[in-house]
MARMARMAR-523294 format. One record per residue (C-alpha): x, y, z. Coordinates in steps of 0.05 Angstrom, whole numbers, padded with zeros to 5 digits, always signed. Each point is the difference from the previous one (the first is absolute). Last residue first. Layout:
<guzas>
XYZ...
</guzas>
This chain:
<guzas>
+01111+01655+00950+00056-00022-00060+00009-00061+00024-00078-00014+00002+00005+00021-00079+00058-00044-00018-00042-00063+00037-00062+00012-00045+00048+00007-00060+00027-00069+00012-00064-00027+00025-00027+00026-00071+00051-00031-00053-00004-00073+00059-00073+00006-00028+00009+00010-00068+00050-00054-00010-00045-00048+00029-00070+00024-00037+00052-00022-00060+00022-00055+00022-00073-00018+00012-00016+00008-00066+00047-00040-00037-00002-00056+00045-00085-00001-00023+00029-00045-00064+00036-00052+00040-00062+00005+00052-00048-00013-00049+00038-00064-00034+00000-00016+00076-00080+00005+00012-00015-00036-00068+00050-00058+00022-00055-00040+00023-00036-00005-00054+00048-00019-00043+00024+00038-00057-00019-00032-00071-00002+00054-00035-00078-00004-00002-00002+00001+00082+00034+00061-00006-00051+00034-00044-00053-00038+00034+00023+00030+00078+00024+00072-00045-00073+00007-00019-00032+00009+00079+00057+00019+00031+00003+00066-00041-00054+00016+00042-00070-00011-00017-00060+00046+00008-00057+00006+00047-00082+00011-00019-00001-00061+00051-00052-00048-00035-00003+00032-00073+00079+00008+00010+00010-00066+00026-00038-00040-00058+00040+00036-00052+00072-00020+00039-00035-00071+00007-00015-00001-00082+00064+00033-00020+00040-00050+00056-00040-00061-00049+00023+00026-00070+00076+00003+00025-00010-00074+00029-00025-00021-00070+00078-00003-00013+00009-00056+00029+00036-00028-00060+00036+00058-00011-00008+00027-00086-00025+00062+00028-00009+00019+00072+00070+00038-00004-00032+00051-00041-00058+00005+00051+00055+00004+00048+00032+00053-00025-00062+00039-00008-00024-00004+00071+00067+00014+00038-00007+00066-00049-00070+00015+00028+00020-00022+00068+00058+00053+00012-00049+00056-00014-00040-00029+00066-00065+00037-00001-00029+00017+00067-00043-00031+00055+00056-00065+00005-00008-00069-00010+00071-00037+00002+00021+00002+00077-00056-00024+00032-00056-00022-00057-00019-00069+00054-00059-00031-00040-00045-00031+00059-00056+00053+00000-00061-00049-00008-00023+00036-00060+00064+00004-00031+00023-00070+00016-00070-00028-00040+00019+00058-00059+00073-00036+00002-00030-00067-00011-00040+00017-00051+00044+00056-00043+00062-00048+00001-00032-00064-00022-00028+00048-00055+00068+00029-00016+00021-00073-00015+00056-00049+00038-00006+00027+00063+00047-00026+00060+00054+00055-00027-00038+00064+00026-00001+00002+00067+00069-00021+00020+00029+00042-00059-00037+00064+00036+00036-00027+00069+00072-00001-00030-00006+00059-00025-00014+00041+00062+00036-00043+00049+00058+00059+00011-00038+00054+00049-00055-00045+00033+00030-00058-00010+00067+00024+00043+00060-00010-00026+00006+00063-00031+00019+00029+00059+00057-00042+00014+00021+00020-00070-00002+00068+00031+00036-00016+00063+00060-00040-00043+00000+00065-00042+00012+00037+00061+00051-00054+00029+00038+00001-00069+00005+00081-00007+00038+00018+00081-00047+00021+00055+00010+00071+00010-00067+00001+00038-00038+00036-00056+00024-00056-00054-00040-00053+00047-00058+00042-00005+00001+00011-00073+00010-00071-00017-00058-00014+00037-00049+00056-00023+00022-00030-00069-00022-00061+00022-00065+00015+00025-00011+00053-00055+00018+00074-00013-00001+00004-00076+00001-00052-00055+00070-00023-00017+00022-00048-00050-00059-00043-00015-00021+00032-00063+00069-00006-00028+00013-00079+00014-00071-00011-00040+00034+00037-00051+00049-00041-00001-00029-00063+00009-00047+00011-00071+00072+00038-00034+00027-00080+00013-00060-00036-00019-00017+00035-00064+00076-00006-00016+00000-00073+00020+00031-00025+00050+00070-00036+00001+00001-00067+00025+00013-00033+00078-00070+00018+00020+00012+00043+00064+00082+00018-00021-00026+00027-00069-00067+00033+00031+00048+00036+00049+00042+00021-00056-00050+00030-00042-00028+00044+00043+00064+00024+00031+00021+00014-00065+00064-00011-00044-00010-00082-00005+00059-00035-00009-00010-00031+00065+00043-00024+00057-00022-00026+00065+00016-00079-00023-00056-00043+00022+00017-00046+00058-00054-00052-00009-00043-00030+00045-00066+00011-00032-00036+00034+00050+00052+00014+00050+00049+00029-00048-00037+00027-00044-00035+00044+00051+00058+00021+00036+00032+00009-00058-00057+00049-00032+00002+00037+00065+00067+00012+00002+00002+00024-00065-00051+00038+00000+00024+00046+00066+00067+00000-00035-00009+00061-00041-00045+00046+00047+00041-00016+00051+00069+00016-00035-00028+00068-00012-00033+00017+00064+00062-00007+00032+00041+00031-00047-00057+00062+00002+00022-00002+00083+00074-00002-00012-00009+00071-00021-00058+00043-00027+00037+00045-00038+00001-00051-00057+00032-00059+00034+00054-00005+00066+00028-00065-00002-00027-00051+00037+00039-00021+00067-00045+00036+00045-00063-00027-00022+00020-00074+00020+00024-00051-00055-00008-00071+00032-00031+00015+00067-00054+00058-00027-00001-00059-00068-00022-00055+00050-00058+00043+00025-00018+00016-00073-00001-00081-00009-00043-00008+00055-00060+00045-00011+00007-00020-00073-00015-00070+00023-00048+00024+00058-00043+00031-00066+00003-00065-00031-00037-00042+00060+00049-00059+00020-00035-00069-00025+00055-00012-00039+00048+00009+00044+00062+00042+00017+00059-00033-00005+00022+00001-00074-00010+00082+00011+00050-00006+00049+00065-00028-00037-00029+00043-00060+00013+00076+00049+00069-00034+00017+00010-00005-00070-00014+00073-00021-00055-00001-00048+00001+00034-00064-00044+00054-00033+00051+00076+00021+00023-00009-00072-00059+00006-00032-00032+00058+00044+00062+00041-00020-00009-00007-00067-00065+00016+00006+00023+00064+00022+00058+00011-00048-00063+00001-00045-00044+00042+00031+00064+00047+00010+00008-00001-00072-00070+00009-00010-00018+00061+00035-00019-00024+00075-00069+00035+00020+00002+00032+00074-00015-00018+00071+00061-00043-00003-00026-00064+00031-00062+00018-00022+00014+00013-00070+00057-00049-00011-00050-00058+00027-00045+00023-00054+00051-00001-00051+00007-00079+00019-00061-00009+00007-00019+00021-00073-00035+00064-00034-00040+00028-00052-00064-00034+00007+00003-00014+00084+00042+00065+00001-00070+00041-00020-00042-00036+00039+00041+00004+00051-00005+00082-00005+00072+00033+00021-00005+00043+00056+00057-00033+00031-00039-00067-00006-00078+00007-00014-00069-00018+00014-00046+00057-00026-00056+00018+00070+00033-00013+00068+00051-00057-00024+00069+00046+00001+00073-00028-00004+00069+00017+00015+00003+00073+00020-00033-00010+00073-00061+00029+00036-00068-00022-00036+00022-00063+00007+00023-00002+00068+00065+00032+00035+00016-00026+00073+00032+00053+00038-00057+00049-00036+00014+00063-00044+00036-00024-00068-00014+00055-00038-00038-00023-00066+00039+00014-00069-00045+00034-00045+00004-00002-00076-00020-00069-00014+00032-00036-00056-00011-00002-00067-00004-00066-00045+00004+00011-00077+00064+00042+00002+00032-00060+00024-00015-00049-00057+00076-00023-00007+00015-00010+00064-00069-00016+00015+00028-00070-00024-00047-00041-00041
</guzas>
């Protein structure tokens, strides 16, 4: 499924947008655009999100170009050997508390990795330096942690970090259930991991990018954006459409009592209805119809068609990718309240990247004022 090998099937854009404002925006930066064809480096998602994988995603943005496949491959060999947990990292992890929010659990343990293995000490990677080890490591061990963490206080068991599992799909499902997934279950999470990479000039991307214009160093602007994220309004998405949908058992329980919240106006949409199309939600969609059979609940699928129906005769809006990826998730048996985290793992990508880009212009900015 590699673009690697379908590459002359998915084009990129031609023009390269100037990068004009101190702050960039959508519309103003290399990495992604979501005014009219979603895509990552001028590369369609709905092309990557058939040909493609996280992993080689990740590359992309990272990189800001494709990966042929022995680099994709020394690549992912990277990410699998970057998984395991320093014990010092563990020792705090098994302190935290269960009733600690998830996102404050990654919060923490990248705060504890800027002590543990600052920016400075990585070796330089790519031409990006220390900063793309950095963002490396993170993106590898920001499962892990969190699948400990949760193991740990839920079921009080020190799960072993390692997997043999070669993606970061399938290895965050292995340390979450204990098993292997399935291959229908592993390519469902990582695509889902995909969608969620980057997606443009957001709260937490506007974080990140803020703390990289003050020279602050790659942990604390991640540590901002995840901060970001935090906040219902920006990260709750998901978690709120599987809120409203799992007390019905039938579309027709659905359809009632939604059409009663309709007409009273008490069905909060923030974050997951939007006036345009969401390409992301049409392929959230389809995995999760796939995942809907053979689970026992999975009527659930049948009842978020009947409310996302119900809100498009009543609002004439569209659902985000939030909408599909909250029963898609909730069918491989991801809690509900890691839905915001699993995000986060997967948006890492994207705000190292709008990182990288932004320290890239300061840079330049400052070499032009020197040379006034």
């Amino acid at each position: 499924m590699s673009t690697v090998a379908a590459r002359q099937n998915v084009s990129p854009r031609q023009e390269r947008p100037t990068l004009e404002c101190h702050l960039q925006v959508s519309g103003q930066t290399d990495i992604s655009s979501i005014v009219t064809d979603l895509n990552y480096r001028g590369y369609r998602v709905a092309d990557l999100a058939v040909k493609s994988n996280f992993e080689e995603v990740a590359y992309l943005l990272l990189s800001g170009r494709l990966p042929t496949q022995d680099e994709l491959t020394a690549y992912k060999n990277s990410l699998f050997s970057l998984r395991p947990l320093p014990p010092a990292l563990i020792a705090i992890l098994q302190r935290i508390p269960a009733s600690a929010h998830p996102l404050d659990v990654l919060r923490t343990g990248c705060s504890v990795l800027a002590h543990l293995e600052p920016e400075e000490l990585h070796p330089p990677q790519y031409e990006d330096g220390p900063q793309r080890a950095v963002a490396d490591r993170l993106l590898a061990v920001m499962p892990t942690l969190l699948c400990y963490w949760y193991r740990y206080t839920r079921d009080g068991v020190s799960i072993d970090t390692e997997t043999d599992e070669e993606s970061s799909a399938g290895h965050f499902l292995c340390l979450l259930h204990g098993h292997a997934p399935s291959a229908l279950q592993q390519r469902c999470l990582d695509v889902l991991l995909l969608l969620h990479a980057e997606h443009g000039f957001n709260e937490s991307s506007c974080n990140a990018r803020s703390c990289a214009a003050v020279q602050a160093d790659i942990h604390s602007a991640l540590i901002s954006a995840v901060s970001a994220l935090r906040g219902v309004a920006h990260g709750g998405a998901s978690a709120q459409v599987m809120a409203l949908i799992e007390p019905y058992r039938t579309a027709q329980q659905a359809e009632t009592a939604l059409r009663q919240l309709c007409s009273e106006g008490r069905i909060n949409c923030a974050g997951w209805l939007g006036s345009q199309p969401d390409v992301r939600s049409g392929f959230a969609k389809s995995w999760s119809r796939q995942l809907a059979d053979g689970a026992p609940d999975g009527y659930l699928y049948t009842v978020a068609e009947t409310v996302e129906q119900l809100l498009n005769e009543h609002t004439g809006g569209y659902v985000s990718v939030d909408f599909y990826s909250a029963t898609a998730w909730h069918f491989l048996g991801v809690p509900r309240s890691l839905f915001a985290s699993l995000m986060a793992c997967a948006r890492l990508v994207g705000w190292s990247a709008h990182i990288f880009e932004q320290r890239y212009f300061e840079q330049h900015l400052d070499e032009r004022h020197a040379r006034r």
